[in-house]
C-alpha positions in Angstrom: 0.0 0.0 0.0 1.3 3.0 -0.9 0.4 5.5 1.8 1.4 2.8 4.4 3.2 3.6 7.5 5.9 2.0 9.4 7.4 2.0 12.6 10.9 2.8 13.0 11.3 -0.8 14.9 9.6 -2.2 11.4 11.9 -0.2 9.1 14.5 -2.0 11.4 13.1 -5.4 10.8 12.9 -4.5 6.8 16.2 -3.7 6.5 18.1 -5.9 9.2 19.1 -3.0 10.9 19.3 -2.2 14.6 16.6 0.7 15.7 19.4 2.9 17.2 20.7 3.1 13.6 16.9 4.1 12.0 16.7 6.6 14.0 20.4 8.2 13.2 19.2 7.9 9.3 16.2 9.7 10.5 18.2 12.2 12.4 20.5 12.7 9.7 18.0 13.2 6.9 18.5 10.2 4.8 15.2 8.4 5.6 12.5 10.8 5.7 10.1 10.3 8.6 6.7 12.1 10.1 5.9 13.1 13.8 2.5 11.9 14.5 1.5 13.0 17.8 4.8 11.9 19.8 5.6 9.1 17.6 7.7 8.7 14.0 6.2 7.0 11.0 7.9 6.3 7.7 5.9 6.1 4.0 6.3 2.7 2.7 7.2 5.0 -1.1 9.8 6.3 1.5 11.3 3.6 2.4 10.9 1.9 -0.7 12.9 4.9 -2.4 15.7 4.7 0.1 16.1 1.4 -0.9 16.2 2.0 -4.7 18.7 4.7 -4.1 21.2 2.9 -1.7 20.9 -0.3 -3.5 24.1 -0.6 -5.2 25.3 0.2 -1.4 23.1 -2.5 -0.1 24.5 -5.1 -2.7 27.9 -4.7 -1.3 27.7 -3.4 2.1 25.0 -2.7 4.7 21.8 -4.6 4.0 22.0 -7.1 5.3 24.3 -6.3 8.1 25.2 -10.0 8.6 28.6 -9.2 10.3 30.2 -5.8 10.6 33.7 -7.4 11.1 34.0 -9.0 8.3 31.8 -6.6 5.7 34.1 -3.7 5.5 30.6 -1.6 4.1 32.5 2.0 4.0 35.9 2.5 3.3 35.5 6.1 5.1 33.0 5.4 7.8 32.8 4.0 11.3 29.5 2.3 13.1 29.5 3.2 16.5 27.2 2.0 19.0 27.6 2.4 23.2 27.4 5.5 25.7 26.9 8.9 25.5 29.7 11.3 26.0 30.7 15.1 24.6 34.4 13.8 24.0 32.6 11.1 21.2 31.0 14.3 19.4 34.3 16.2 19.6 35.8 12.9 17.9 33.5 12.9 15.0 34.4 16.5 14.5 38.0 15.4 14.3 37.8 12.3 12.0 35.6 14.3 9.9 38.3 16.6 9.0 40.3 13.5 7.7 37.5 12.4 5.7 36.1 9.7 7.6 32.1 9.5 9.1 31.8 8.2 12.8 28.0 7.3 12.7 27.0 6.9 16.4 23.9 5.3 17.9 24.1 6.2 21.5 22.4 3.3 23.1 23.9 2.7 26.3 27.2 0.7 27.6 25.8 -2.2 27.3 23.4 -2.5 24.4 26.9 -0.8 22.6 28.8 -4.3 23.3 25.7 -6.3 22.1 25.6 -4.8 18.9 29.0 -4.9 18.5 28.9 -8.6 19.1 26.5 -9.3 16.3 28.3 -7.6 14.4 25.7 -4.8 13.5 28.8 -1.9 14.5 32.6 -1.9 14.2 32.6 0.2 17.6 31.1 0.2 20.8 31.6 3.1 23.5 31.4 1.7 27.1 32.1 3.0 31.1 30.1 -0.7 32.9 31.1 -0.7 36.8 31.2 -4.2 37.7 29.7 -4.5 40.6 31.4 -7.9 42.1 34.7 -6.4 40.8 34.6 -2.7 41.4 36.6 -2.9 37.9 35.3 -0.7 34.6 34.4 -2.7 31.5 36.8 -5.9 31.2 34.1 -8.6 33.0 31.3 -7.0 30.5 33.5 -7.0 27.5 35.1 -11.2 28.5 31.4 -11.9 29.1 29.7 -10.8 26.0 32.7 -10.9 23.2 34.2 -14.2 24.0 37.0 -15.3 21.5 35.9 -12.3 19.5 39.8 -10.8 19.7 38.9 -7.1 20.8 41.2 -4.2 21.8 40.5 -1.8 24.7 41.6 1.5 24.1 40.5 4.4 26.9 38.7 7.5 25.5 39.0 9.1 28.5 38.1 8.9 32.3 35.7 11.2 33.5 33.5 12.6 36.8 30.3 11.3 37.2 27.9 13.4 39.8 25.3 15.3 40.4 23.6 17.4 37.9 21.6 20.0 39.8 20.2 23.8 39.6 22.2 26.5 40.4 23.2 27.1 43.9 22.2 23.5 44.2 19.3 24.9 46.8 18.5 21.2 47.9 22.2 20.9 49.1 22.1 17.2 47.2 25.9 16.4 47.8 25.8 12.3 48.7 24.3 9.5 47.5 22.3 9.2 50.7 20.8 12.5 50.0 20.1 12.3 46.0 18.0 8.3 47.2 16.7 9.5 50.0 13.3 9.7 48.7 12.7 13.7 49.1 14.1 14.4 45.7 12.6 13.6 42.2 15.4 12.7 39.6 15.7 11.6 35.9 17.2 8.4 35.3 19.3 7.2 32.3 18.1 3.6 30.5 18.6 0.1 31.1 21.9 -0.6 29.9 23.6 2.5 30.4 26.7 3.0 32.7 25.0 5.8 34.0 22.0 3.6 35.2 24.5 1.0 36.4 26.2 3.0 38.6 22.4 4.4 40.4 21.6 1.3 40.6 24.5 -0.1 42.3 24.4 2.7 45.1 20.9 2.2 45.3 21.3 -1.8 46.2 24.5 -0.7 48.5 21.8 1.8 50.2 19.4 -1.0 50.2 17.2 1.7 48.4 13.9 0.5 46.2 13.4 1.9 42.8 9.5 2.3 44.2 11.1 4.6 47.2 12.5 7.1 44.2 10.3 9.9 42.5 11.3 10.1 39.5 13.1 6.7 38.7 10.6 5.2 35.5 11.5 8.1 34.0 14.2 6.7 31.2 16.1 9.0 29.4 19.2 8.2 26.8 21.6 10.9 27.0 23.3 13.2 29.7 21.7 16.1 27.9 18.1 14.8 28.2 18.5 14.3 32.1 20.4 17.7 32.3 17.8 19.3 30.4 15.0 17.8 33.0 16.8 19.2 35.9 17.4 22.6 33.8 13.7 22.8 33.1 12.6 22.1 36.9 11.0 18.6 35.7 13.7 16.7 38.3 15.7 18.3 41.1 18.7 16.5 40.1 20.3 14.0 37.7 23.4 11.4 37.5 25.6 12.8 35.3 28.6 14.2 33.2 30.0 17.8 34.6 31.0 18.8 30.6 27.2 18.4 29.9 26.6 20.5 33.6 28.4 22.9 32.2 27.2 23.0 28.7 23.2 23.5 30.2 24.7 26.0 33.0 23.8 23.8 35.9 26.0 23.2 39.2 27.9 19.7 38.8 29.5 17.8 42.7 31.4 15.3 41.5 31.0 11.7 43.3 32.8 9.1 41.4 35.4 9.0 38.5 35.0 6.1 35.7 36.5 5.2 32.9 35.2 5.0 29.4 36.9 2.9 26.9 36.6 2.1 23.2 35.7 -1.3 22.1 37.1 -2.2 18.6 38.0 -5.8 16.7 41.3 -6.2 16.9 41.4 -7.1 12.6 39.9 -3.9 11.9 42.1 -1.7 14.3 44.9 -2.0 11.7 42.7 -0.6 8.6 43.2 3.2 7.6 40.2 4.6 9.1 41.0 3.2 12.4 45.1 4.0 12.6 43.5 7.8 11.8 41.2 7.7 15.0 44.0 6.0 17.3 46.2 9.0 16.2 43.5 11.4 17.0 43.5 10.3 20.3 46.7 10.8 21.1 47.1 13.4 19.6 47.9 17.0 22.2 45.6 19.4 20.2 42.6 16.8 20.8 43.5 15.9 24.2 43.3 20.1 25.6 39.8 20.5 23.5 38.9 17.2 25.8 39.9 19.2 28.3 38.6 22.2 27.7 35.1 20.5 27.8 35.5 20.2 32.0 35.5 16.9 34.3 37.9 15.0 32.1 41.3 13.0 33.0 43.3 12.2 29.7 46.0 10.3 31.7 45.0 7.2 29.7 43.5 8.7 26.6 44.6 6.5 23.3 46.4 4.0 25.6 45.9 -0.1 25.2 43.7 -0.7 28.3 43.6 -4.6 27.6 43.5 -7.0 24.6 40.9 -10.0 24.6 41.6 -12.7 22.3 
């Protein structure tokens, strides 16, 4: 039917894609889309057309994404799926002044590694807090990419705290404070370090997610929960101080972490890849992390681990 519409999840299904990367066509402009009410539809003609015009693409590279390891789809592009973090958006600035397209789907740690594993991304962006351990990403990545022959490069480590207004008039400074039950917050989604990390100080706390105003409400960026607390929706929010800054909220810092870059060990020596390990460490890239606020480069570009 021609005037049929679709879901973004069946656009997924159609074209054996993951949602996360609909929706960055959609953002982008590729796929056109309509906003009825709070949801997206696509035309059927739409996506048909899409299809026409990338099909010498599909042939070759994306559709079906059956393994992104072994399908190198663009010679100048990068799939990226995992967390959200400023210091990724200042990287696809960089890498696209060498030619080369970082297309991110910021979907949370976790969901980042699972795509990665099917093979859907060549990517993943992660900052998981084992909570048997204490240790940052390893367990997860052992766990989920068994015999997959990864390397674990740090992006950088970074402050995770409290987002909250100005003058921060609730005085939130403490985990025991922020769960006690008299604040409302805005929480990040399942699967996302940020969400982790609340949740683990919640069970240390032996706090319920029923006891916490605010707690169903699931948000996928730092921005989205900064922007709650910004627009007096939620007193506070777990999050990154560059993105307190950014909204021109007051940031107390409560726990460093440390986000690392997943990427398949075969495809770390391709072009594309030597360019973004060279970015990395490169000075110039390293002070504009910097400059962003609440970042430690100590470790940025280094070889955090290799799993074969």
């Amino acid at each position: 039917m021609e005037n049929e519409y679709l879901t973004p999840d069946e656009v997924a299904v159609a074209l054996k894609l993951t949602r996360y990367t609909v929706y960055e066509m959609i953002k982008r402009g590729e796929l056109p889309a309509a906003k009825i009410g709070r949801a997206l539809r696509i035309l059927r003609t739409d996506l048909d057309s899409f299809m026409h015009k990338n099909k010498s693409r599909e042939e070759h590279t994306s559709y079906p994404l059956t393994n992104a390891v072994h399908l190198q789809k663009q010679p100048l592009e990068i799939l990226f799926a995992g967390s959200h973090d400023l210091t990724i958006d200042l990287l696809t600035r960089k890498l696209a002044e060498r030619g080369i397209t970082l297309l991110p789907a910021f979907c949370g740690s976790l969901d980042g590694l699972i795509e990665l594993y099917k093979g859907r991304v060549e990517m993943a962006g992660t900052h998981l807090l084992d909570r048997a351990s204490g240790e940052y990403n390893l367990p997860y990545i052992r766990c989920l990419l068994p015999n997959e022959g990864v390397l674990v490069i740090n992006l950088v480590s970074r402050w995770q705290g409290f987002m909250v207004p100005k003058s921060n008039p609730k005085m939130i400074t403490s985990w025991s404070e922020l769960l006690s039950g008299r604040h409302r917050i805005a929480n990040r989604q399942r699967g996302s370090g940020t969400r982790v990390l609340l949740d683990f100080n919640m069970q240390q706390l032996g706090v319920l997610p029923g006891e916490i105003p605010g707690y169903d409400l699931e948000l996928t960026t730092h921005y989205a929960t900064g922007s709650a607390v910004l627009q007096g929706t939620a007193d506070a929010a777990l999050g990154i101080e560059s993105v307190a800054r950014g909204l021109g909220l007051d940031f107390f810092p409560i726990h460093e972490e440390r986000y690392d870059l997943v990427i398949p060990v075969q495809l770390s020596e391709q072009e594309r890849f030597k360019d973004l390990l060279s970015i990395l460490q490169d000075p110039v890239f390293k002070q504009a992390v910097v400059a962003q606020g609440g970042y430690n480069i100590s470790m940025t570009g280094k070889q955090i681990s290799r799993i074969n």
